[in-house]
C-alpha positions in Angstrom: 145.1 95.6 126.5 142.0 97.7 127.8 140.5 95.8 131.0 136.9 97.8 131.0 135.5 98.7 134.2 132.1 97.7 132.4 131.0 94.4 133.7 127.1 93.3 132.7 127.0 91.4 135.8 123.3 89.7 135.9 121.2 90.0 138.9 118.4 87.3 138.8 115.1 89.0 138.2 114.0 86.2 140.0 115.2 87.1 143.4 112.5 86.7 145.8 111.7 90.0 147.2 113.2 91.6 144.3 114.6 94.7 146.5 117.3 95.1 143.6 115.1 95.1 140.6 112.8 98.4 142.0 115.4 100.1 144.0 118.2 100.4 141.1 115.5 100.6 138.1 115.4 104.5 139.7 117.8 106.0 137.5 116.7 103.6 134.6 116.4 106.7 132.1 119.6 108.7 133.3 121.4 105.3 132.8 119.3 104.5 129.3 120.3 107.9 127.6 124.6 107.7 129.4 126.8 106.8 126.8 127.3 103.7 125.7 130.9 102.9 127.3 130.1 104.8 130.3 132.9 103.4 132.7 130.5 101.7 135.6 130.0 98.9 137.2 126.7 96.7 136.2 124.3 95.5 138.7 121.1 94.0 137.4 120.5 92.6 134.3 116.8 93.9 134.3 115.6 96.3 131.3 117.3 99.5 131.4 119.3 98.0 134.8 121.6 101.4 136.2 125.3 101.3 137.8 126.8 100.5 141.1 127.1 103.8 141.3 123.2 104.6 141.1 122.3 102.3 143.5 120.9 103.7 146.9 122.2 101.3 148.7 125.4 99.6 150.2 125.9 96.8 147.5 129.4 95.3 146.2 129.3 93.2 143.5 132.0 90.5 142.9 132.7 88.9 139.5 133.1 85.7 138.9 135.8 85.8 136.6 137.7 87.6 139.6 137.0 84.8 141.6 138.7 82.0 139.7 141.4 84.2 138.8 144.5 82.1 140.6 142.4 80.8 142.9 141.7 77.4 144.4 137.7 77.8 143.6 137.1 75.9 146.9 135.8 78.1 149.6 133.9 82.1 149.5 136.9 83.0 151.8 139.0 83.3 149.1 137.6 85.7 147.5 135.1 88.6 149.1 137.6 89.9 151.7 137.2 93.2 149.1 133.6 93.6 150.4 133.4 96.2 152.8 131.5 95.3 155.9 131.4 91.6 154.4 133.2 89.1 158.0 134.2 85.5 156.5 135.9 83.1 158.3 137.1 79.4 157.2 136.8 77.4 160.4 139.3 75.0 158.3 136.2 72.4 159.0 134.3 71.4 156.2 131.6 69.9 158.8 130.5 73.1 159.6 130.9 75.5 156.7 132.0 79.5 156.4 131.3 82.0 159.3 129.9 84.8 157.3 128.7 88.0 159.1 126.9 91.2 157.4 127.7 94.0 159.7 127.4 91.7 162.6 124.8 89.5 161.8 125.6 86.5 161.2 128.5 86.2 163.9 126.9 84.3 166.6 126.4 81.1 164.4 128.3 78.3 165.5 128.1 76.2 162.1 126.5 77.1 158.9 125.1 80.8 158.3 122.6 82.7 160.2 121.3 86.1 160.1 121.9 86.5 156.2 119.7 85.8 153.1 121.3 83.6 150.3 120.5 82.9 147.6 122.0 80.6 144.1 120.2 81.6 140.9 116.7 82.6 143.1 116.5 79.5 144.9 117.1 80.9 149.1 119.7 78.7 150.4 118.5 80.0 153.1 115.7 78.3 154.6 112.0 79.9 156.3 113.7 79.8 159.6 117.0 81.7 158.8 119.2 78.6 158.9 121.0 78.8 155.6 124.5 77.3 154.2 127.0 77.8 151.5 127.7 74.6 150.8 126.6 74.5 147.3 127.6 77.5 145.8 129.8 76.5 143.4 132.3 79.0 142.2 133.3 76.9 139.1 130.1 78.3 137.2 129.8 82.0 139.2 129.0 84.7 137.0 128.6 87.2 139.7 128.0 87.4 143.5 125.9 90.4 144.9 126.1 91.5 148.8 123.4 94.0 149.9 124.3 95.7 153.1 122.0 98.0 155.3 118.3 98.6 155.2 117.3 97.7 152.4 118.3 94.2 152.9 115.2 94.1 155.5 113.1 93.5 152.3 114.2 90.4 152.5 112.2 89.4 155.3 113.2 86.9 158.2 117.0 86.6 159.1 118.4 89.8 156.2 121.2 91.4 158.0 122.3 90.9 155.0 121.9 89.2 151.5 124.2 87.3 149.3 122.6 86.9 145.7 124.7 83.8 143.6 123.8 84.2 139.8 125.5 81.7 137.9 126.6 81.6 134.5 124.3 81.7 131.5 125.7 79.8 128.6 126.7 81.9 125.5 127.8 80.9 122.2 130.4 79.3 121.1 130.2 76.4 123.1 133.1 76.0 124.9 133.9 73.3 127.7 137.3 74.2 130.5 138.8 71.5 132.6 140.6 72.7 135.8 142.5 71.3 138.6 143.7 72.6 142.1 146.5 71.0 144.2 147.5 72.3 147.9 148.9 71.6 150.8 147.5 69.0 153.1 146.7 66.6 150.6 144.4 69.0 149.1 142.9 68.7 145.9 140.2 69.8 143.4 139.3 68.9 139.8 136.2 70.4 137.5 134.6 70.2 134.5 132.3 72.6 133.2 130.2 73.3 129.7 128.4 76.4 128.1 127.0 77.3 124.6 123.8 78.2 123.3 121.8 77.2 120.1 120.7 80.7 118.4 121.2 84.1 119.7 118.6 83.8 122.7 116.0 86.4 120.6 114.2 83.7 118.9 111.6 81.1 119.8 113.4 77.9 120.2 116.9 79.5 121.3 118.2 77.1 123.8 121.6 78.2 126.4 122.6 75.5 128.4 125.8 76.0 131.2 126.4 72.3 133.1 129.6 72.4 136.0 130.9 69.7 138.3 133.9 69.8 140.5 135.3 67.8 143.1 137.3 68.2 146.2 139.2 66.2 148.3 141.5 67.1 151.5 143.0 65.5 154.5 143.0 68.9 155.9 145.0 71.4 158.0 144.3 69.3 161.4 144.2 66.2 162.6 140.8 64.3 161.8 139.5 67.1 159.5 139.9 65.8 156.0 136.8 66.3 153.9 135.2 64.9 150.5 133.1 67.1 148.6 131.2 66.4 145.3 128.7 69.6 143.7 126.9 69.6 140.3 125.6 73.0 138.8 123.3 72.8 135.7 121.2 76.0 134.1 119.3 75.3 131.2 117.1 78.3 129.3 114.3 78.3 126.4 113.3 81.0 124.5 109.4 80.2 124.4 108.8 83.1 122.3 110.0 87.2 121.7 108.2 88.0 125.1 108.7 85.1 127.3 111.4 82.7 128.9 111.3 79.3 130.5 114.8 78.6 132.7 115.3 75.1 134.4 117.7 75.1 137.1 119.7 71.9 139.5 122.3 72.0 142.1 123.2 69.0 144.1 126.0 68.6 146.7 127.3 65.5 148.6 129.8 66.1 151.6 131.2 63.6 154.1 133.4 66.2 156.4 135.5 64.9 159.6 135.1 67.6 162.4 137.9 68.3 164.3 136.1 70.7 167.1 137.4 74.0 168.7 140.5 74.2 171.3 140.9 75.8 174.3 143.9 78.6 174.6 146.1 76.2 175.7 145.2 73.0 173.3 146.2 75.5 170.6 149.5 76.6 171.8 150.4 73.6 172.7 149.8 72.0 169.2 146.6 74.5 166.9 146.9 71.0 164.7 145.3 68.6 167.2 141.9 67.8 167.7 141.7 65.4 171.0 138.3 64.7 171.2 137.5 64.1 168.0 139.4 61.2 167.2 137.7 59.4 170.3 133.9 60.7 169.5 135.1 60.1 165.4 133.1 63.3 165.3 132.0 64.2 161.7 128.7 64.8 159.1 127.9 64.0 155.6 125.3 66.2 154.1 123.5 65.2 150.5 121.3 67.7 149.0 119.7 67.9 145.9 117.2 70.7 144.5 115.5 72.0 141.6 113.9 75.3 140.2 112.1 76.6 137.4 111.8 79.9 136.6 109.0 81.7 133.7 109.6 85.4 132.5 107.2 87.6 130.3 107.0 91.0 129.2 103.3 91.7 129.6 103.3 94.9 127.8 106.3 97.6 127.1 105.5 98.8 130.9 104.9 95.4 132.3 106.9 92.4 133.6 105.7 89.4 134.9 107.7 86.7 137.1 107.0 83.3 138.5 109.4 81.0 140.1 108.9 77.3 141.9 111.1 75.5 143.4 111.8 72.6 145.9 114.9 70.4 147.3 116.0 68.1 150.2 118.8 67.5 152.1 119.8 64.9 154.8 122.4 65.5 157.2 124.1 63.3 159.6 126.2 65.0 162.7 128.1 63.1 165.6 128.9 64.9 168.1 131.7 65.0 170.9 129.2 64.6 173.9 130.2 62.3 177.0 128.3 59.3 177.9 126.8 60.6 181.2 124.8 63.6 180.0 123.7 61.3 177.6 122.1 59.1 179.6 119.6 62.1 181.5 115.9 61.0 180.6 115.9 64.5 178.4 119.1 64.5 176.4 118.7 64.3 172.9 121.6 62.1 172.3 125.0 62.9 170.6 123.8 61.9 167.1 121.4 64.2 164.9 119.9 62.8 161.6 118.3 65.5 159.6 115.9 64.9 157.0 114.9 68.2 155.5 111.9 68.7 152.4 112.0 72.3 151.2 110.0 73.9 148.6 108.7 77.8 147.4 107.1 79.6 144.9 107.6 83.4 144.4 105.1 85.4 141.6 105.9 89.1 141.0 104.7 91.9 138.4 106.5 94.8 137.5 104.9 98.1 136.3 106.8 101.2 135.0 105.0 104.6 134.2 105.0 108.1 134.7 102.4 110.0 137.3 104.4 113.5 136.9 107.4 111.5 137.5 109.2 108.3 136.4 107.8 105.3 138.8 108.2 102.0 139.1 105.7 99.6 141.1 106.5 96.0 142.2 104.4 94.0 144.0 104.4 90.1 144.8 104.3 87.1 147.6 106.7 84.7 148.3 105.8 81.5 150.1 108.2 79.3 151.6 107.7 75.8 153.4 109.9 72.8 155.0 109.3 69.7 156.7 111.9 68.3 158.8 112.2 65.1 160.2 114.7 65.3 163.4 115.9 62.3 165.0 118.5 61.9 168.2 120.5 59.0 168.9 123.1 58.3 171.3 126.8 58.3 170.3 127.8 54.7 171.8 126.9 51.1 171.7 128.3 48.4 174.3 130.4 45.6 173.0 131.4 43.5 176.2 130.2 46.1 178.3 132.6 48.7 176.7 131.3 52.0 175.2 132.4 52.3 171.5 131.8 56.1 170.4 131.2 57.1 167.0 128.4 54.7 166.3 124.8 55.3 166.2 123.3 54.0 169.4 119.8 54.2 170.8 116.8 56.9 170.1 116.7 59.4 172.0 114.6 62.1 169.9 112.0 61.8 167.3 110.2 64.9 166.3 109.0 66.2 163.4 109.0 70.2 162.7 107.5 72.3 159.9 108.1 76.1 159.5 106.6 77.9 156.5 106.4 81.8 155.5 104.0 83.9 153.6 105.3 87.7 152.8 103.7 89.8 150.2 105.7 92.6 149.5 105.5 95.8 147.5 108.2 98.2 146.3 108.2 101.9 144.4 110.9 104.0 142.8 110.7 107.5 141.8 112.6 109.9 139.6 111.7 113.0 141.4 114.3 115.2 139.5 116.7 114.5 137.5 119.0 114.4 140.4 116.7 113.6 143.3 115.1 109.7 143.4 112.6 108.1 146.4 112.9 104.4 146.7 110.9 103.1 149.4 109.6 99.5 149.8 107.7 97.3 152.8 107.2 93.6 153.5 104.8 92.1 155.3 107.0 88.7 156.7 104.4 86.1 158.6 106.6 83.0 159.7 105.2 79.6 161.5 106.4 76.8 163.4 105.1 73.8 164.8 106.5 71.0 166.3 105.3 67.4 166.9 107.4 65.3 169.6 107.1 61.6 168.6 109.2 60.8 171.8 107.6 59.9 174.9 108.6 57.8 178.1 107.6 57.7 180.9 110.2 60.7 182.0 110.1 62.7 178.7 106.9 64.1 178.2 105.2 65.5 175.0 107.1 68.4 174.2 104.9 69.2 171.0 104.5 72.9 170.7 103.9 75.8 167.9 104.6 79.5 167.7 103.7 82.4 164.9 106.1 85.7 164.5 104.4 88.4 162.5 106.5 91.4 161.3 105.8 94.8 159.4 109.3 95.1 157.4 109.4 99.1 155.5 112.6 100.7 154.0 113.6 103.7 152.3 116.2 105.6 150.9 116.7 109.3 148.9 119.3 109.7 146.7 121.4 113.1 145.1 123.3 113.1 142.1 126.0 115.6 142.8 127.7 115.1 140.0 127.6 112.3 136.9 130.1 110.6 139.0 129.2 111.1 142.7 126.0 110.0 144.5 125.0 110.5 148.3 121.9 109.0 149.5 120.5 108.6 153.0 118.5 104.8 154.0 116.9 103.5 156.8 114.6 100.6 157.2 113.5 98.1 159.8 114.5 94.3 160.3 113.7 91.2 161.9 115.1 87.8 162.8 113.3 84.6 164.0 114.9 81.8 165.8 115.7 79.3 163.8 114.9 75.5 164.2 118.4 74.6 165.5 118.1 77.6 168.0 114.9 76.3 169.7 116.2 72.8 169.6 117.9 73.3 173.2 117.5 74.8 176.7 120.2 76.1 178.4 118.9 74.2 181.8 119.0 70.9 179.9 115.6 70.3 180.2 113.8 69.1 177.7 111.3 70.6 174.9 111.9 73.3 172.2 113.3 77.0 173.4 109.9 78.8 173.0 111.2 81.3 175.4 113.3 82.6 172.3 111.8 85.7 170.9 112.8 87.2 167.3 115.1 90.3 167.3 114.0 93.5 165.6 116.9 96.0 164.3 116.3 99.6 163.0 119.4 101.0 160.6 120.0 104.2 159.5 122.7 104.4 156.7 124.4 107.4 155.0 126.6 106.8 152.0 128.3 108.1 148.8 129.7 106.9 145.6 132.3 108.0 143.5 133.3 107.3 140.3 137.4 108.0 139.9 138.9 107.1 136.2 138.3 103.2 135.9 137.0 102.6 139.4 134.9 103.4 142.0 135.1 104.6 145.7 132.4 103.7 148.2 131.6 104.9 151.9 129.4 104.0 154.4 128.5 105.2 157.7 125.9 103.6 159.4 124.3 102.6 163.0 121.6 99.9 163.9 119.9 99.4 166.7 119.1 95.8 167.9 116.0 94.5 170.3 116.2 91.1 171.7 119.3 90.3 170.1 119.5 86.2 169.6 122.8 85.1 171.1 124.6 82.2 171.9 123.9 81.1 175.6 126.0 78.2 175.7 127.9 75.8 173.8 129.8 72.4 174.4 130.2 69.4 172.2 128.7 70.7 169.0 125.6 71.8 170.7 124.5 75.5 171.1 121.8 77.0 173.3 120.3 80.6 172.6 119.1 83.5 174.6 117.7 87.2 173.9 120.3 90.2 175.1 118.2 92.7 175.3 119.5 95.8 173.6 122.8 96.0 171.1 124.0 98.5 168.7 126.3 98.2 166.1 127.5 101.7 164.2 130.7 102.0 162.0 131.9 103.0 158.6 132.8 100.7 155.4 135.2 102.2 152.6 135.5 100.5 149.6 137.6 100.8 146.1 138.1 98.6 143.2 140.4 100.7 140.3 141.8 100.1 137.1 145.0 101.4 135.7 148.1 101.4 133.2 146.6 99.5 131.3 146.7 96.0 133.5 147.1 96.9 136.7 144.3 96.4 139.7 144.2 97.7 142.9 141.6 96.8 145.2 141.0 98.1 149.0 138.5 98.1 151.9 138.7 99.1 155.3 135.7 98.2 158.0 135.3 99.6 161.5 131.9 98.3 163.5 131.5 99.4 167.0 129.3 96.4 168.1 128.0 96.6 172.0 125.4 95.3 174.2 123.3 97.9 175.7 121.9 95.4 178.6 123.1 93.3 180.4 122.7 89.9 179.2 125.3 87.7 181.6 123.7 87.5 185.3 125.7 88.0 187.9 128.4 89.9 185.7 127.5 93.1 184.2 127.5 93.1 180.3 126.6 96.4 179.4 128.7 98.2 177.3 131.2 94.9 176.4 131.8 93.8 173.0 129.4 91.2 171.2 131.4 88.2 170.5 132.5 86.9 166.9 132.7 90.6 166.0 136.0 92.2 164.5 136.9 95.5 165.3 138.7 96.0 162.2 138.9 95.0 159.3 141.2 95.3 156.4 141.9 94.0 152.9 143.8 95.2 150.1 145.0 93.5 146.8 147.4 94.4 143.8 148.3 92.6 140.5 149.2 92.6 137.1 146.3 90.9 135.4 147.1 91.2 131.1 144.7 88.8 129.5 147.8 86.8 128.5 151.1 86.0 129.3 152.8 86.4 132.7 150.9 87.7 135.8 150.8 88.2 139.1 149.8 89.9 142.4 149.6 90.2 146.4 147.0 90.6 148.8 146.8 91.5 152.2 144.1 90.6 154.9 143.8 92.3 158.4 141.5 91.3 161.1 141.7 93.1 164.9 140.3 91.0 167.9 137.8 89.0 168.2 136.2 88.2 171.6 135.3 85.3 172.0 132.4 85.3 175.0 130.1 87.4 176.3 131.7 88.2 179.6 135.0 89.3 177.0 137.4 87.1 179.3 138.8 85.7 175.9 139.4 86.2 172.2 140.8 85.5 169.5 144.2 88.0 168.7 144.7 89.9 166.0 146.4 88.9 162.7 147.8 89.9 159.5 148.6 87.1 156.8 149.9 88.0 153.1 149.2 86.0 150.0 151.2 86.2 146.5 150.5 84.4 143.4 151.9 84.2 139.5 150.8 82.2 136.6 150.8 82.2 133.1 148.3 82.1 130.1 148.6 81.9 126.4 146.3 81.1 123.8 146.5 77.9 121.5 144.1 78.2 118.5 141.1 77.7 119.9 142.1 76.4 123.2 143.6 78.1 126.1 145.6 77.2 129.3 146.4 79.3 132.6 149.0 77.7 134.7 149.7 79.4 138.3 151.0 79.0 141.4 150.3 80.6 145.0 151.4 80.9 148.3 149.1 81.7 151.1 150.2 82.7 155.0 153.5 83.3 153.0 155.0 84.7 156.8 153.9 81.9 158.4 151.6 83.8 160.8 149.5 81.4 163.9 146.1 82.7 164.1 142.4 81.4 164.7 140.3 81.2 161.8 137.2 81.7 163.5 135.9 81.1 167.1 132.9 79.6 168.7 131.0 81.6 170.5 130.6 81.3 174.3 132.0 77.4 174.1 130.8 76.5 178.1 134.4 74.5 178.0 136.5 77.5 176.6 137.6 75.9 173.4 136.5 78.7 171.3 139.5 78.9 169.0 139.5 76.9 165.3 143.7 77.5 164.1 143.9 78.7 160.5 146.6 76.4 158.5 150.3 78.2 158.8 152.6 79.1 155.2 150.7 76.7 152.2 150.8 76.3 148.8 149.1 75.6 145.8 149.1 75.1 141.6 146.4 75.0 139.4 146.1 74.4 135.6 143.2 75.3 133.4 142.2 74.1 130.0 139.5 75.5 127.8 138.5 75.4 124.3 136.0 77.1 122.1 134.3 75.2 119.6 134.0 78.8 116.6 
């Protein structure tokens, strides 16, 4: 069997800023005139799109195939601990979603994702004011997942410490339809169906490719009131319209109702990590229901010339209570312990590509992205009295009513040139204007109007040269500037528990420098990093006690380190995969009062971190393989008076697949935590009652069954 290293993974042209499209179209003639099984790694889909290894810029690319492979298809955490740099951590609470961190950013949030850009087939799940989630990715249908590292994730505008770019899968002929099913420990279970063909060969007018997924999960979960019901739907359909143009419809909708078992204190977990005391008498929990749509028109103008336009628009309502005691409650300012969420989302991104040659090979793009939501954001109280008794867990009186809109407008522009046929200038800049304004809808006679608005305006640039040493080895040398607003949830509280948005929040601004190098070995590729950025005003956790965060600015950080990466192929089936990360992530102020920060550790932040992976992967019959994951310290407060230890866990897996005719089947089986290691799987950050810790699950297992078939 010969596993290529050649993987046509599609990057959206749609993208918003489209940073990828410019940056890697560079090399677009070296890569055009390569041969035509040139063993690389495939980025972008775009006209004469170049390899991994030509990009200037940290990126890891992740296949979707790979992701499935003996895999429960459930959570991201299964499956990127091979990205280099890349943090994730399952809080085994499906209330609150993944912990993902980019180099750092990203590791303050307490629930969802911050810091980062995502995105699922163009649409941002990521919303104008940084808040995003990855609730409905679905990795049933992934065809590829891209994370951008380093400066040139800046040109994504507010909150890109990183970006995370979700393509899914456009449907090919044959038709083929695959039914799959997941069963694990702690009543665990997931179960999918998914559909792709196409009518013609997608070159005529008329050509239709249609791919349509659904999967369901179920679990009672690791802890004690943390079981979890999740429903997502994934549909893509394209037209042809005619040689030159392309018309792609796209919908995603996700339906969660997730118990939340909060964090524990040191002791709560060593006494019993499967416990969740106050959650049972609070009945903490959220449901979530979120439904979008997108549609996306392509044109070649000319030979030279691309034209892109993309609209989109979605809601989502969310329901949270939380574990918050009756007397805070009952302050004239609290906000209650229950938030209801009603969130109206919408965007539109146009772009125009031009290629030429002014002396040298150059690429323009230019465009403007516009984003918008409207949120509707209630409080209630967590109690009603029956016979003067306090029942928790019930939606009780109003106690916030406000309504808060945030929209964006960024033009951007981007330019590549070929200034040699070893030496290419990508540099890029993005103008990011972001607003907020809030109306408060609440007011008594001891909660006054707490209305307010505020504006952050941003000059965003990047850059990067690049050297072909060799046909297999590139250096390059990026730097660029970023910026982070405060999202909606972080000026939704003061830390003195008065009342009134958190206008004293200001955004963060972070200049990185990056050097790096690629090398192409056999069937695989080695990459290395070395970077530093420095951080003004850095947004981080103030406070934090029953599921309610405060914010603050810390002044100065800096984050330097060096990410290694390497994904190889050989004898014939084998695959070895490694990465090693080391960030260095300090504050350079002093951002705790009365005890002097300077120079401690930022919270949520590994040290270390390690992943490496081999197996046996022939396209059929037996298979299997082992995998590794190392993560040092984390601390877990500003102050570093606690954090999380390190761990090591070790995963093995085998299964089996054989062809039937037309139909396949892969039948495997895993183990997980196979030494039945006690760790935290993430921690909240600065928790003002010192239950920072979230236990992961100890030594599980798992089988899964596949069925496809191809209608030739």
């Amino acid at each position: 069997m010969n596993i290529s290293f050649v993987r046509k993974v599609p990057l959206s042209v749609w993208l918003l800023p489209a940073i990828f499209s410019p940056c890697f179209l560079s090399a677009a003639a070296a890569a055009q005139t390569g041969p035509a099984n040139e063993q690389t790694m495939v980025v972008t889909a775009t006209p004469g799109g170049i390899s991994e290894l030509d990009t200037p810029a940290a990126v890891s690319v992740v296949n979707g195939d790979d992701m499935r492979h003996a895999a429960p298809r459930v959570n991201l955490s299964e499956s990127l601990g091979a990205v280099p740099g890349l943090q994730v951590q399952n809080r085994q609470n499906y209330a609150q979603d993944l912990q993902l961190s980019i180099r750092g950013f990203g590791s303050r949030s307490t629930f969802g994702v911050r810091g980062l850009r995502l995105y699922v087939d163009g649409i941002p799940a990521t919303m104008p004011d940084g808040q995003g989630q990855t609730s409905n990715i679905d990795i049933n249908s992934v065809e590829s997942i891209d994370v951008l590292r380093g400066p040139f994730s800046a040109l994504y505008g507010n909150a890109s410490g990183g970006v995370l770019n979700v393509t899914t899968e456009t449907g090919r002929q044959p038709p083929t339809v695959e039914a799959s099913s997941w069963y694990g420990s702690y009543g665990s279970w997931r179960y999918g169906l998914k559909a792709t063909g196409a009518v013609g060969d997608g070159t005529q007018a008329g050509d239709v490719d249609y791919a349509v997924s659904t999967t369901r999960f179920t679990t009672h979960g690791y802890r004690d009131h943390s079981g979890a019901r999740k429903n997502l739907a994934n549909a893509k359909l394209g037209v042809r319209l005619d040689d030159a143009s392309k018309l792609t419809l796209l919908l995603n909708s996700v339906d969660i109702n997730a118990d939340d078992p909060g964090g524990l204190t040191k002791d709560e977990w060593r006494a019993d990590p499967r416990q969740s005391p106050r959650a049972e008498q609070y009945n903490t929990r959220k449901t979530i229901k979120q439904t979008q749509a997108g549609l996306r028109y392509e044109r070649a103008l000319t030979a030279n010339d691309d034209l892109s336009l993309m609209a989109y628009a979605g809601e989502r309502e969310t329901t949270q209570y939380q574990s918050i005691p009756i007397a805070p409650q009952l302050r004239p300012t609290h906000a209650g312990g229950v938030i209801s969420l009603s969130r109206h989302y919408q965007g539109v991104d146009t772009r125009w590509t031009h290629r030429d040659e002014w002396f040298v090979p150059v690429t323009f793009t230019t465009g403007i992205n516009y984003e918008n939501m409207s949120e509707n954001r209630k409080g209630y109280e967590n109690f009603v009295y029956r016979n003067g008794v306090p029942q928790f867990g019930e939606k009780g009186n109003l106690r916030r009513n406000e309504r808060n809109l945030m929209w964006n407008v960024d033009p951007y522009l981007q330019t590549s040139w070929q200034l040699t046929d070893k030496l290419s200038l990508d540099a890029g800049v993005r103008y990011s204007s972001i607003w907020f304004d809030s109306n408060d809808k609440y007011i008594t006679p001891q909660n006054g109007n707490d209305s307010g608005d505020a504006s952050y305006h941003k000059w965003l640039p990047a850059g990067s040269l690049k050297y072909a040493v060799t046909d297999a080895w590139n250096v390059y040398l990026a730097a660029g500037r970023g910026f982070e607003t405060p999202t909606i949830n972080e000026l939704s509280y003061r830390s003195d528990g008065q009342r009134g948005l958190n206008f004293d929040l200001k955004p963060s601004t972070s200049d990185t420098v990056e050097i790096g190098s690629k090398t192409r070995i056999g069937n695989g590729l080695f990459t290395a990093a070395l970077f530093q950025t420095d951080t003004d005003n850095e947004i981080v956790a103030d406070s934090s006690s029953g599921g309610r965060t405060s914010y603050k600015n810390a002044g100065k950080t800096r984050r330097q380190g060096v990410e290694l990466g390497l994904d190889q192929q050989f004898a014939d089936a084998w695959r070895l995969k490694m990465a090693w990360t080391y960030i260095d992530a300090t504050y350079r102020s002093n951002v705790c009062g009365a005890t002097d920060c300077n120079g401690n550790r930022m919270p949520g932040i590994a040290r270390n971190m390690g992943f490496a992976s081999l197996g046996w992967e022939p396209e059929q019959g037996w298979y299997a393989g082992g995998d590794v994951r190392y993560l040092s310290d984390i601390m877990a407060d500003d102050e570093n008076t606690a954090k999380a230890p390190t761990w090591t866990v070790v995963g093995l897996n085998t299964g089996y697949k054989w062809q039937i005719g037309q139909g396949s089947v892969d039948l495997f089986t895993r183990v997980d935590n196979l030494f039945d290691r006690e760790y935290a799987g993430s921690v909240i950050v600065n928790e003002s009652n010192g239950r920072y810790f979230e236990p992961a699950p100890g030594r599980n297992y798992s089988v899964g069954l596949s069925f496809g078939y191809s209608f030739e």
